[in-house]
N, C-alpha and C positions, 0 to 999 in steps of 0.2 A: 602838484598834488598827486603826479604819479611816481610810483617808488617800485620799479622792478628788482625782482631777485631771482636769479635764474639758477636753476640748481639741475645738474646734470647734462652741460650744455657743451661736454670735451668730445668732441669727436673725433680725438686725435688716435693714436695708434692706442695707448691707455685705454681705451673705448673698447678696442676685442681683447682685452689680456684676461685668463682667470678670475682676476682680482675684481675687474669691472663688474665681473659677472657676480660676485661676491655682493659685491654693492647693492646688486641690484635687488637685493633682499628687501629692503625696504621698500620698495611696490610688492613684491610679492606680499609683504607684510600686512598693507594696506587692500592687497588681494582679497587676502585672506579674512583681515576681518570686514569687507563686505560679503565676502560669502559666507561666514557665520550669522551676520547681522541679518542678511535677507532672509536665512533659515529661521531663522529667529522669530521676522515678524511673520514670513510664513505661517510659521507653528502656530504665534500669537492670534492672527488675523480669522482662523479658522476658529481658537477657542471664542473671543473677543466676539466672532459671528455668531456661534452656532448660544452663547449667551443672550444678546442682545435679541435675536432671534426669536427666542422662548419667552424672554422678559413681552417685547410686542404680542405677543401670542396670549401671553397669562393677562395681559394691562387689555388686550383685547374683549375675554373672558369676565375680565370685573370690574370695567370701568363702567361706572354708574351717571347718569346724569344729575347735575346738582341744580340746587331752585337759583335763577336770579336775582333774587330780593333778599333770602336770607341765608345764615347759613345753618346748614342743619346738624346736629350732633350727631347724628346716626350713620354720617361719610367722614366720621373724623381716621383717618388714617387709611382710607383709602380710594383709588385713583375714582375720578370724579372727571366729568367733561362740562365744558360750560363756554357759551358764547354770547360775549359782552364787550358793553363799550369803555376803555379807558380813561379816565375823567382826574382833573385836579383843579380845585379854586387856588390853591395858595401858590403852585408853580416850585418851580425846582430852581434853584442858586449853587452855583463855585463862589465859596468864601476867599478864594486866593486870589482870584481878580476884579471878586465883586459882578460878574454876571448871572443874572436872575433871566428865567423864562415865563411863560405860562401854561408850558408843556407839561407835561407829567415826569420829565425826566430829561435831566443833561448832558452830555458827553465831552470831557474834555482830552483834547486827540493832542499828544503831546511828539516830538519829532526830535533827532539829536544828529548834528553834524560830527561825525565820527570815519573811522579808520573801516574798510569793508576788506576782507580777503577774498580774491576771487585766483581758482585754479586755471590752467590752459595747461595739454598735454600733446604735441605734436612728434609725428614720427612715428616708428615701430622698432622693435626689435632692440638692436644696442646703440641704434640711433635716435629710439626715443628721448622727447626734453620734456621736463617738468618743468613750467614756470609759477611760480607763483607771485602775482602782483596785488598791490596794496589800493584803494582810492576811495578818498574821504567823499564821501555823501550824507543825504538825509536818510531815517533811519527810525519808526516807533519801534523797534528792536534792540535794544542794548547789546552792541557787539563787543564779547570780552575777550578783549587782546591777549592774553594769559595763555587763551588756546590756540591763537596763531601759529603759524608752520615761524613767522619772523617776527617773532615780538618787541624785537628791540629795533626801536624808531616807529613802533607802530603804537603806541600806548592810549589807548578811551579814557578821558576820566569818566567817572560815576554821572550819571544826571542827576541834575539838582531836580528836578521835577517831571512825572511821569501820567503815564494817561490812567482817569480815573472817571467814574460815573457818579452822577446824584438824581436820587428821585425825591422827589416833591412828596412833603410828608403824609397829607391825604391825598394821594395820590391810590386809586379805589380800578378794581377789574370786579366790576356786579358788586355783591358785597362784600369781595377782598380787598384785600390792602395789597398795594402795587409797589415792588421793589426789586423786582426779581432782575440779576446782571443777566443773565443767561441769555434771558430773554432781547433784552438791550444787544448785546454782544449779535446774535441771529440778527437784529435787523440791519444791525452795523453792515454786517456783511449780505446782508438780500438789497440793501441800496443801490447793489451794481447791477444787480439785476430782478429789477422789481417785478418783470411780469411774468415770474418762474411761476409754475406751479408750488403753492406753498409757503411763498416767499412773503415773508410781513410786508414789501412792498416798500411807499415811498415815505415809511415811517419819520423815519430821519429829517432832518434837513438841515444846511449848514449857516451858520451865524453869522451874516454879511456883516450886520451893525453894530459892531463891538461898541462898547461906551471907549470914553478914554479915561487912558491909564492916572492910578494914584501917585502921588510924587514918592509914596515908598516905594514903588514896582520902579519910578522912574529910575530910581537912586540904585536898585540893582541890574540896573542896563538891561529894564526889557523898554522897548521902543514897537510903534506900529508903523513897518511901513509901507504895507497895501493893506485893503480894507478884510477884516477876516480873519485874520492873520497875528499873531502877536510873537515878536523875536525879542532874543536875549545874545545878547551880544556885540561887539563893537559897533558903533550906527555909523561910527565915519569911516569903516573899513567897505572899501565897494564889497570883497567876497567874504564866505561866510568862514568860519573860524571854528577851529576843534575845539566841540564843548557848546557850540553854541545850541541854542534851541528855539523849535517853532511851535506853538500854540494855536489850535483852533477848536472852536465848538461846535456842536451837534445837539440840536433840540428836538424833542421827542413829543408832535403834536395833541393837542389834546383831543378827546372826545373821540380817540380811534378803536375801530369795529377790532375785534380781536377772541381769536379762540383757541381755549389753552385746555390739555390736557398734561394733567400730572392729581398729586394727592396732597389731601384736605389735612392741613396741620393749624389747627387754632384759625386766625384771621389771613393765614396766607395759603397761596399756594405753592407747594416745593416738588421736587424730583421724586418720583415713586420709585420705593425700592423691591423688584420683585425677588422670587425667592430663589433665582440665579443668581444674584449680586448685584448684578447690571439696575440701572435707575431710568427711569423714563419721564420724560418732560418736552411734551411738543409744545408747537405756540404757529399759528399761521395767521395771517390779517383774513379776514371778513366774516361770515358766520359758517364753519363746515360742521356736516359729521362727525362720529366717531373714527366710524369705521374707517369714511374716507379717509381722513387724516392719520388712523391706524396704517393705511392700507397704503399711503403713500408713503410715511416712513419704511415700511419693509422693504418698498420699492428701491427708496434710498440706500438703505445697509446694503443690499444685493448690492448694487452697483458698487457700493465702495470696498464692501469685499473683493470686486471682481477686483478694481482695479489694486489692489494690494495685491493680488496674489499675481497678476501680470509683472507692476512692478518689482513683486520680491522673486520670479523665473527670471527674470532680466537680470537683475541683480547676481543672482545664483549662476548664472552662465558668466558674465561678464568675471566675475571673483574666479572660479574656476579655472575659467581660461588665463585668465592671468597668473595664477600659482603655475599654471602648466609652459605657460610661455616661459615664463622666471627658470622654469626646473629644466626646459628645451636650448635655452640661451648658454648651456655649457655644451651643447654642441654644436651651438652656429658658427664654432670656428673650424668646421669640415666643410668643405665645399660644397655646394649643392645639396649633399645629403645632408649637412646639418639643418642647412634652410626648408627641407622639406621635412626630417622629424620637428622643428618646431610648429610647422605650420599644423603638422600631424599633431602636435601636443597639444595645440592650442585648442585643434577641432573636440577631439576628446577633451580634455578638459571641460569646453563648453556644454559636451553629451553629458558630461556626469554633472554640471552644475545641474541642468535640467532634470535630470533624475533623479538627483538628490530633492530639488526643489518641489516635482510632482510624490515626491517618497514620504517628504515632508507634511505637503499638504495633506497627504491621505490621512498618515499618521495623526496629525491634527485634528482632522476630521472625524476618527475615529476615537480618538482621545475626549473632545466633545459630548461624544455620542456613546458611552460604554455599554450600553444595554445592547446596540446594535454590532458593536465590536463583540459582543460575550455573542451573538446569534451567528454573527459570522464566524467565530472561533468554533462553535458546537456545529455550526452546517462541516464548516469543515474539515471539521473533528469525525464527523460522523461520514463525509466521504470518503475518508482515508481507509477508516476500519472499513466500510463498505466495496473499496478497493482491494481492501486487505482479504477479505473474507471470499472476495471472488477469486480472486488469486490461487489462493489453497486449496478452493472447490477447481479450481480448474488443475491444478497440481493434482489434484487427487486422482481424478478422471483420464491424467495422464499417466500416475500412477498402474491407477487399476487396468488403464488400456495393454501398456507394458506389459504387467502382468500376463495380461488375457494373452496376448500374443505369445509370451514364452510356453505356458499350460499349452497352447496351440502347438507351437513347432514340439513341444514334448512328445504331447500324442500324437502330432502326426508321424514324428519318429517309431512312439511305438506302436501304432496301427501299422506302418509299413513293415514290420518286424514281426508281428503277427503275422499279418497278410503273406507274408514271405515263407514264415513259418508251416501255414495252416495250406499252403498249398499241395498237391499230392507230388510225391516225389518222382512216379511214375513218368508221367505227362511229362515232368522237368527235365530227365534224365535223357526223355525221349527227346524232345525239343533240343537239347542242348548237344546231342550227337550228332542231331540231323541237320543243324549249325555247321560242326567241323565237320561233317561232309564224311564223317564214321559209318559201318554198321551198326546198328544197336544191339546189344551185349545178349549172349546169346542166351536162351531158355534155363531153368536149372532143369540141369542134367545130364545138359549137354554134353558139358566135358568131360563124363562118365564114360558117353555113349561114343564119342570121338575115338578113344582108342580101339573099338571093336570093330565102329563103322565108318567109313571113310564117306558115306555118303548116308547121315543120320535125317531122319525125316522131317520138313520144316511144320510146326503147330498153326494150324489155321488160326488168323485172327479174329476173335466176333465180331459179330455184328457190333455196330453203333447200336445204344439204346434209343428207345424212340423218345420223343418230346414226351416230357412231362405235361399231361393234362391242362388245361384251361379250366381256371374255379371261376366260378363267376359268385364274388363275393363284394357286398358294396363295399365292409370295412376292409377289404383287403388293400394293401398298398404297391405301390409300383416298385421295381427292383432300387431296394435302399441307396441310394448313393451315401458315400462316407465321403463325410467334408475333416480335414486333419481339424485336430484341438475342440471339438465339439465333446468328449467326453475327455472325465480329466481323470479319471480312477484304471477303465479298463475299458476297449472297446470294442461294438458290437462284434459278435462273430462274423462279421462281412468278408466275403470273397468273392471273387470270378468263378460261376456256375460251371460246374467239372462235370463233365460224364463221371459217371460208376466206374467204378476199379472192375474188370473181368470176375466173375463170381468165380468161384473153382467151382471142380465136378465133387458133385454128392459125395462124403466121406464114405457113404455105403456101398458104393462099387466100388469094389475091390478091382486093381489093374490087373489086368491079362499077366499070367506069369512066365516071364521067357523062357523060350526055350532051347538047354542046350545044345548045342551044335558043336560040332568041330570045325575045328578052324580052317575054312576053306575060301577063295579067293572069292571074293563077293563081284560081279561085274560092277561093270564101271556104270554110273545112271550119270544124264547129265545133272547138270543143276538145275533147281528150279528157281526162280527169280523170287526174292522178300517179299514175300507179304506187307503192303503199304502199312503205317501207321495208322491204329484208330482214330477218327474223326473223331477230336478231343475239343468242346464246345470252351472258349476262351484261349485257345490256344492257336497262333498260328501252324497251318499245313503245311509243313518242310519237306520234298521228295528228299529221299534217302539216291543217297549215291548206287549205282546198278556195281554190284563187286566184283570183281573182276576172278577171284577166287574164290572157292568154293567157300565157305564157313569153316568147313573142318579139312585140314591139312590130309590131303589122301597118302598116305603111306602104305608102300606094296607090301603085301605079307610072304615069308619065307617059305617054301615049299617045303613044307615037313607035316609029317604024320602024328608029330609029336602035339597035344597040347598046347596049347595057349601059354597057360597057366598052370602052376604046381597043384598038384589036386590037393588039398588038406579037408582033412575029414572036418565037417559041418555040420551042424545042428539040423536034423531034419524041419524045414521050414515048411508053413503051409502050401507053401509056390514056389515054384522053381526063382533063383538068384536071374536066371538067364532068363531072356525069353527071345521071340524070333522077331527082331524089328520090322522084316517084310510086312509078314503074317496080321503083326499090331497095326500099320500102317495102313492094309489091307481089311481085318473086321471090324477092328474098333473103330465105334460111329464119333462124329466129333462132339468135343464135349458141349452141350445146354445150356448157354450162359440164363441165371437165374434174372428174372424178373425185377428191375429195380424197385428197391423202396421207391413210394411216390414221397415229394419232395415235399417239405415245410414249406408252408405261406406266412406271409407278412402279414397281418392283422394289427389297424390300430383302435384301441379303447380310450374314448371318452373319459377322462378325468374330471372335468371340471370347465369351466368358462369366466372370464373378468371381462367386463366390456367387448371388444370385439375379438379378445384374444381365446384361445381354446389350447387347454392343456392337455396333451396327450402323451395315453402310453401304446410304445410299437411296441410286440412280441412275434415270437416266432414260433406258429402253433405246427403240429407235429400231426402226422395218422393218427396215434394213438392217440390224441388227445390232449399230451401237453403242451404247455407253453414257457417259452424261454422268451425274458424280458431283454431287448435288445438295445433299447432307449428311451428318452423321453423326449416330446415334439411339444413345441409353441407353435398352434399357429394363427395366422390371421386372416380370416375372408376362405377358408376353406386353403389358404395355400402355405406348408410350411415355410417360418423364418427362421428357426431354429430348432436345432437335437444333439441335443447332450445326456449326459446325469440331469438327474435328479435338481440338484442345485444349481446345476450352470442355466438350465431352463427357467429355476426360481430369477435368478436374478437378471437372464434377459428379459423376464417377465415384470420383474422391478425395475428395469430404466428403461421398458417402454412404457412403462406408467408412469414414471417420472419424466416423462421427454426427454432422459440422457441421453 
């Protein structure tokens, strides 16, 4: 009765060549469509759920209770609950052997000696074997040999006789009529385990006491022989024979407690169809609830859900890995590293069944559920753009920072160009001498007076002016500091505080007019040493180097009587051309440096105010009275944050209102 067939069982050298590998297509094949098949019921399992689900949900919602006595027209088509006893006078009969009960219903369980396929897969890699073996057993299953891996030599005929039920014609659940297989089929299978929650319990029970058989049943070789039991087949053969069959019954006691929910069709009750598709029809032995019994089937679908989607991951990895082993097996003929990309193939493979299989169920899940898939598409529809739109704000802000920064290094360029500009030439020229360690350039006039006199008299320098006054002004402000890029147009007249340029003397004194002389050898006088530079406020004090020669180059003059100079007749002038450099050096008193303007203050004016910020303008008010606008000030708590234009204040004044 055992018939092996071993297929892929060469583990000769043929075993690692290309071609084996070729071969081995056909597991990948069978790979493959187990990992379709588990996505499959994956997908299904979820929709199948999230139906079945609603259906309980809705039958929950509108199942009504019906009367025990009669029925009422006004639950005709829908789900109804009701707990009653199952009852029958007349009993229930199989006409084919002639057994009659006084059950409400009979079962006859029919069995078939036949051909079974069973797989065995040993090994790995190019040494795995498939075997597939054959062995005849019992069977209420019709196995058809057609689908066999080995059909031939393996052939089932057809059963001549198969399992069917009968209920007893007034056979009554309250005022129904009792015939429902479904119902029968559940108890069938709650027989094995009667004390489940749920379970019809020990409905069934099996028919020890068959009558005996009629000389027609004789005549087609059914014989009995143990009690219970009725066989079809050789009675002198000791073992049992392909084709043969076993018979036995199952009666369906009377008078049992029973609670059935489903919907009210005429005198029966049938499968409710809710408006998912799905159908509902409980049935549990003794008297329950609704709800309970609502509430334990939910309990059940969960679970059977779970375990579908456990076994269709399992499945999902398993198929995966296997394509990948298959696609990895044309390189197990590298040493080591081949053996280890397959192992590597296998593993991934396995990660992508599983991903696919949880990718799967999601999908499924969602596909069930479309109102909640459209919330999740607009949620995150609406994160993206919200993503998006922060994005560009923040772009922008980096923009504009940019910006701000270039306008900055602009002006700060041109304030230092100003400031460069605006400073007096004087002080620079002096400073920048007393660097290279020069004299500073001498007086005008000098070079006039150098050819006459070999030792020309040096101009007292003046005084330093004094400190410019203390105002005591509240709106007055402290010396401006210039920050670069704070004005973007043109910016304030700011500089480092200069003393006054030397005033000159009154144009109304007219100068002493020289006087001629003849040219006579002037003694020698020593030098007098430079006059320090004026103490010039922002400028560093450089001593000037002590000269070593006079200023003016002393050239001896020729002893002659003659002139100087050619005399040429000249326009009678008010004052002599000439005059006596001693004489001037000696009367004239030194010149009155005049009285500095007193200097412009900083004053600032109130604008306006927004929350704590205060907008202000600086000017710079004058003696006379006017005033030169020098910028505009934000500020906040009494302490400037910013001074610029006009506009640049505007809009530090808009992103600190905006919290940019």
């Amino acid at each position: 009765m055992l018939d092996d067939v071993d297929l892929e069982g060469d583990d000769g050298d043929a075993g690692g060549s290309w071609f084996s590998r070729t071969t081995g297509g056909v597991r990948s094949l069978g790979s493959g469509l187990l990992f379709l098949g588990a996505l499959f019921v994956l997908f299904w399992n979820e929709g199948y759920s999230k139906r079945h689900g609603d259906a309980l949900i809705e039958v929950a919602q509108q199942v009504q209770p019906a009367p025990p006595t009669a029925i009422s027209p006004a639950l005709e088509g829908k789900p109804i609950h009701l707990s009653a006893r199952v009852n029958s006078q007349a009993g229930a009969r199989d006409d084919v052997f002639g057994i009659r009960t006084d059950g409400v219903a009979l079962y006859r369980y029919v069995e078939m000696f036949q051909w079974i396929e069973y797989e065995e897969s040993s090994g790995r890699g190019r040494k795995k074997k498939t075997t597939y073996h054959y062995e005849q057993d019992w069977s209420n299953e019709y196995q058809d040999s057609s689908q066999f891996h080995e059909p031939a030599g393996h052939e089932n005929p057809k059963p001549a006789l198969s399992s069917d039920s009968f209920f007893a014609a007034d056979a009554r659940f309250g005022p129904y009529r009792f015939n429902n297989r479904d119902v029968a089929d559940q108890a069938l299978d709650d027989m094995y385990d009667p004390d489940a929650l749920g379970s019809l319990g020990k409905w069934p029970a099996l028919v020890e006491d068959l009558p005996e058989l009629s000389s027609a049943l004789t005549a087609k070789r059914w014989y009995q022989l143990e009690p219970g039991v009725y066989y079809r087949g050789n009675q002198a053969s000791e073992e049992a024979q392909l084709g043969d069959l076993s018979v036995s019954f199952y009666r369906f006691a009377n008078d049992y407690p029973l609670t059935m929910i489903g919907a009210q069709q005429g005198e029966f009750i049938v499968p409710w169809r809710a408006s998912s598709g799905d159908t509902i029809l409980l049935a549990s032995g003794g008297s329950r609830g609704a709800k309970d019994l609502i509430k334990q089937a939910q309990a059940e679908s969960a679970g059977f859900t779970h375990i579908l989607r456990v076994g269709g991951l399992i499945c999902a990895v398993m198929g995966a890995a296997g394509i990948a082993s298959w696609l990895g097996s044309f390189l197990s003929m590298i040493p080591v590293v081949g053996r280890l990309v397959t192992v590597s193939l296998s593993i991934a493979g396995g990660l992508f069944g599983l991903i696919a299989g949880l990718v799967t169920i999601v999908v499924g899940w969602l596909a069930a559920r479309p109102w909640i898939a459209a919330l999740l598409l607009i949620a995150i529809g609406s994160a993206v753009t919200w993503a998006i739109k922060k994005r560009r704000e923040a772009d922008g802000v980096a923009r504009r920072a940019a910006r701000a920064g270039k306008l900055a290094e602009a002006a700060r360029q041109r304030a230092a160009q100003v400031l460069q500009a605006a400073t007096p030439a004087a002080p620079m020229a002096l400073a920048t001498a007393a660097a290279a360690g020069s004299a500073p350039p001498p007086p005008p006039g000098a070079a006039r007076f150098a050819a006459t006199d070999p030792h020309p008299p040096r101009l007292a320098a003046p005084p330093p002016p004094p400190p410019p006054a203390v105002v005591d002004d509240s709106k007055e402000l402290p010396p401006l500091e210039w920050t670069p890029g704070l004005i973007s147009t043109k910016p304030p007249a700011v500089r480092p505080q200069t003393a006054p340029a030397p005033a000159a003397a009154p144009a109304s004194v007219p100068a002493p007019a020289p006087k001629v002389v003849a040219a006579e050898r002037v003694p020698e006088r020593p030098a007098r040493p430079a006059a320090p530079p004026p103490d010039i406020p922002g400028f560093d004090s450089v001593p000037l180097r002590e000269p070593a020669q006079p200023l003016f180059d002393q050239v001896p003059l020729r002893e002659t009587s003659a002139p100087l100079f050619d005399t040429v007749p000249l326009r009678e002038p008010e004052t002599p051309l000439m005059f006596d450099l001693a004489s001037m050096a000696e009367e004239s008193p030194p010149p009155v440096a005049a009285p500095p303007p007193p200097e412009p203050k900083m004053v600032r004016i109130a604008l306006g105010s927004k929350g704590d910020y205060s907008l202000n303008k600086i000017v710079r008010q004058h003696a006379d009275g006017k005033q030169e606008t020098v910028c505009f000030e934000l500020s906040r708590g009494g302490k400037p944050i910013k001074r610029g234009s006009q506009d640049e204040v505007k809009e530090a004044l808009r992103l600190a209102l905006s919290g940019g």
